[in-house]
Residue, then its C-alpha position, 0 to 999 in steps of 0.5 A: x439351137x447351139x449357143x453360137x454368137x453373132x456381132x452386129x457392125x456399127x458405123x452409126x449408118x443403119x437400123x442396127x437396133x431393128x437388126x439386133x431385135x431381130x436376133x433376140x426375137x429367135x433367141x440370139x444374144x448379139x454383140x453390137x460393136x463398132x471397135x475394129x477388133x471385136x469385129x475382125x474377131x466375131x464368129x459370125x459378123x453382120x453388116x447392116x446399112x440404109x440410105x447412101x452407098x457413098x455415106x456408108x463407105x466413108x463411115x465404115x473407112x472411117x472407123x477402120x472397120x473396112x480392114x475389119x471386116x476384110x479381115x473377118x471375112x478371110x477368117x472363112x466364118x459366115x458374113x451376112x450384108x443387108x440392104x446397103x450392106x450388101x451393096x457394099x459388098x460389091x466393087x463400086x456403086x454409081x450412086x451419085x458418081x462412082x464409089x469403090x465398096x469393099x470389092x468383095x464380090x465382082x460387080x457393080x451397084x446401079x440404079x433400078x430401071x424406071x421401066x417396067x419390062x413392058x417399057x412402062x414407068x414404074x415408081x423407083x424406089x421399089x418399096x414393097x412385099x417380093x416373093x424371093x425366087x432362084x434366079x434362071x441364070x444363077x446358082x442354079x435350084x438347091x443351092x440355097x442349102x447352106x445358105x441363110x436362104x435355106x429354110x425358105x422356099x421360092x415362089x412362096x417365102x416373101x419379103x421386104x424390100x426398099x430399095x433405089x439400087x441394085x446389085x449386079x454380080x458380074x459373075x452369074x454363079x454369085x447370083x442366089x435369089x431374084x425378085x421379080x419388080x413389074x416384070x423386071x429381075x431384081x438381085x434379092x440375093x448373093x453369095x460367094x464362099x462364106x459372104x451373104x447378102x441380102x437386099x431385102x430388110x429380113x428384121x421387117x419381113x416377119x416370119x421369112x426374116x427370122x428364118x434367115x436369121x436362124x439359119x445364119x446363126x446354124x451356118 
């Protein structure tokens, strides 16, 4: 692999130690940083992310690294949302109200239906192994090549997911993978131009996780 480097946002909001470890596993040195330059800087940026949509944002605005990350992004240098990350990446979420994220990609962040398709109760949150999947209205089979989805393969490569909330791109083409929970389709993945993001934790999904890394890291 080329030396190629990677900053990891801290907003004190996130697993960024399990992330970072997650690097260095396939042999990548990251900078894990929360000052606005480095970030608005990096070659590649990642933004990690767990629990409330609503805490997230206020943390990273507070830090200016929303700015930083705006900034980064117009840069064209590839950016990789995860979990919560990549919900922010959205226009808003309507967890606990509404709350505009950095409306990156056109869409919303909503609840995951308590009904199966079947129109049986399931358990929300969805916290299990998913196999990733092209999604039938999306980008459409192949389009996962320059991609951090692009060593993996759909139907076969699996990963873990914990998650109440859900992505849901306004525009089909932002669509990259879907998970299939009790019937229903869920946003695994989107993309638009060099934004990526990821719902699924690829630092807790072994071998499939360090795939995605890796080829983060080659985009």
């Amino acid at each position: 692999m080329q030396s190629r480097s990677v900053v990891v946002v801290d907003y004190q909001i996130g697993n960024v130690f399990s992330v970072c470890n997650a690097f260095k596993a396939v042999g990548v040195e990251p900078v894990l940083s929360g000052d606005p330059d480095v970030v608005a800087r990096a070659e590649r940026l990642v933004l990690p992310g767990v629990g409330a949509f609503a805490r997230a944002m206020e943390e990273l605005n507070a830090r200016g690294l929303d700015a930083a990350a705006q900034s980064f992004i117009k840069t064209g240098r590839p950016f990789l949302g995860i979990c919560v990350g990549m919900q922010m990446l959205m226009e808003k979420s309507t967890e606990f109200g509404v709350t505009p994220g950095l409306g990156l990609i056109e869409g919303d962040v909503v609840r995951i239906p308590e009904t199966t398709a079947a129109g049986d109760r399931h358990a929300v949150p969805h916290i299990s192994w998913g196999t990733l999947e092209f999604p039938q209205n999306g980008v459409g089979e192949g389009d996962w090549a320059g991609s951090p989805l692009q060593e993996l393969q759909p139907g076969r490569s699996s990963a873990y997911f914990v998650h109440s909330y859900m992505c849901q791109p306004a525009n089909a083409a932002h669509l990259l993978a879907t998970v299939s929970y009790n019937g229903r389709d869920l946003t695994a993945a989107v993309r638009k131009d060099n934004v990526f993001g990821v719902q699924f934790h690829p630092e807790r999904s072994s071998l499939a996780g360090q795939k995605m890394f890796r080829s983060f890291m080659a985009i």
